[in-house]
C-alpha positions as CSV (number, residue, x, y, z in Angstrom):
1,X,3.7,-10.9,-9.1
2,X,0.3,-9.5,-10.0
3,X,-0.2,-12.2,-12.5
4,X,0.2,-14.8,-9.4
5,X,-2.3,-13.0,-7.6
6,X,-4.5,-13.3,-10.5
7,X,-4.3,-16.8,-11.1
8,X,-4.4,-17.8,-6.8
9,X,-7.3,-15.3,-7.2
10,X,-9.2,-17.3,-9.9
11,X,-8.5,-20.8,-8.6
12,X,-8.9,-19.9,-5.0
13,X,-10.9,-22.4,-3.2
14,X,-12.9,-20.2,-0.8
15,X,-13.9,-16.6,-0.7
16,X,-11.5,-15.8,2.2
17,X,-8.4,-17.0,0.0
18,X,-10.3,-15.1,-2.8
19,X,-10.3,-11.8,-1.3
20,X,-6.4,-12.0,0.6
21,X,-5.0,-12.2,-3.4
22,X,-7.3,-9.5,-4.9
23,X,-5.8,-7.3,-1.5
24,X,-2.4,-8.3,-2.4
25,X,-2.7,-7.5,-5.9
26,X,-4.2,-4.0,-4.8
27,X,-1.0,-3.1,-2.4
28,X,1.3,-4.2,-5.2
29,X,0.3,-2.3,-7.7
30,X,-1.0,0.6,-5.0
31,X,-4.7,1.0,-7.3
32,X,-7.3,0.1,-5.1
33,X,-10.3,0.8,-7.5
34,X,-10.6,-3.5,-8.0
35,X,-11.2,-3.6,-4.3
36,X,-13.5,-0.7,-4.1
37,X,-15.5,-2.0,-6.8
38,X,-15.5,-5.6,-5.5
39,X,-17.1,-3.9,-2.3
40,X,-19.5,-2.2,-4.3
41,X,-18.3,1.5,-4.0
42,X,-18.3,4.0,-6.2
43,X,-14.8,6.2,-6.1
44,X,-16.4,9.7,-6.8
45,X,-19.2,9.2,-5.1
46,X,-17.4,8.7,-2.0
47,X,-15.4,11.9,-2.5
48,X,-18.3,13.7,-3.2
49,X,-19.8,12.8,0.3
50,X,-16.6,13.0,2.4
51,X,-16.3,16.5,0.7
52,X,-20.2,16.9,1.5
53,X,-19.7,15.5,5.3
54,X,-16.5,18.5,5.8
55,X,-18.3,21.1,4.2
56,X,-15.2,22.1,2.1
57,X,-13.1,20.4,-0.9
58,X,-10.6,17.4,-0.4
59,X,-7.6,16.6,-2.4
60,X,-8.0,14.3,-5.4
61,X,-6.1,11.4,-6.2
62,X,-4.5,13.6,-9.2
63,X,-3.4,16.8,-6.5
64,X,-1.7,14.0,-4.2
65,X,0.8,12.5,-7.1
66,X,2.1,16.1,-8.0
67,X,2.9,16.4,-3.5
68,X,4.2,13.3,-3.8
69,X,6.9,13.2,-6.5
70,X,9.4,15.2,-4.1
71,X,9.0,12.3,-1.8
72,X,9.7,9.7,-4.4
73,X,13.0,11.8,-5.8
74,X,14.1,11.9,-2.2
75,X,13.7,7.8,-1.8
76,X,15.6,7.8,-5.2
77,X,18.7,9.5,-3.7
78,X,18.9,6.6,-1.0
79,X,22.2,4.3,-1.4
80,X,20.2,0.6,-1.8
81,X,20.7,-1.9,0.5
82,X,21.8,-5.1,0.2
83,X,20.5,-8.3,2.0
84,X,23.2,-8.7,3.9
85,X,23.4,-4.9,5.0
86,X,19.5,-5.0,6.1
87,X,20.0,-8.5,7.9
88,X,23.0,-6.7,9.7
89,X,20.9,-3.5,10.5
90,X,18.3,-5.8,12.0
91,X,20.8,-7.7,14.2
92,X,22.1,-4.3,15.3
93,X,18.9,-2.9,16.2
94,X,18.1,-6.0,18.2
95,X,21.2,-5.9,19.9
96,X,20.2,-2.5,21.3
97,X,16.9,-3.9,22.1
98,X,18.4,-6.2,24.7
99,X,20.3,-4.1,26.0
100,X,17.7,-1.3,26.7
101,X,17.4,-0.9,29.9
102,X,13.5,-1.8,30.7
């Protein structure tokens, strides 16, 4: 999927199309260091003046992957669910929608 986002990327005919695939491509792959840099920012140097701003330290890319491992253990217990079983979740949930009383 990345590759796609690539290639529309490169072949895009305006900037606006240009900039919507190199977003995508970001959230796929959730590393947002090719959009920072396309914007011209500099990744530490931002932390170092949000940490300057607070007056105290901020967590680090590196600190928030070790907090978030539990979170990614507990997604990995979840049964998966099917296309079917998500389409029938949403027709459920709109259901009680309609029947909410307003």
């Amino acid at each position: 999927m990345t590759q796609i986002c690539d290639t529309k990327s490169r072949n895009a005919t305006n900037d606006y199309d240009m900039m919507e695939f190199k977003v995508l491509k970001c959230l796929l792959e959730e590393n947002f260091d090719d959009l920072l840099k396309e914007f011209g920012i500099d990744k530490n140097k931002a932390a170092f003046e949000v940490e300057r701003y607070l007056g105290r330290k901020i967590n680090r890319p590196q600190e928030q992957q070790q907090v978030a491992a539990p979170a990614q253990q507990i997604q990995s217990n979840l049964p998966a669910m099917t296309a079917e079983g998500a389409a029938d979740f949403f027709s459920q949930l709109g259901q009680k929608e309609q029947k909410a009383p307003k």
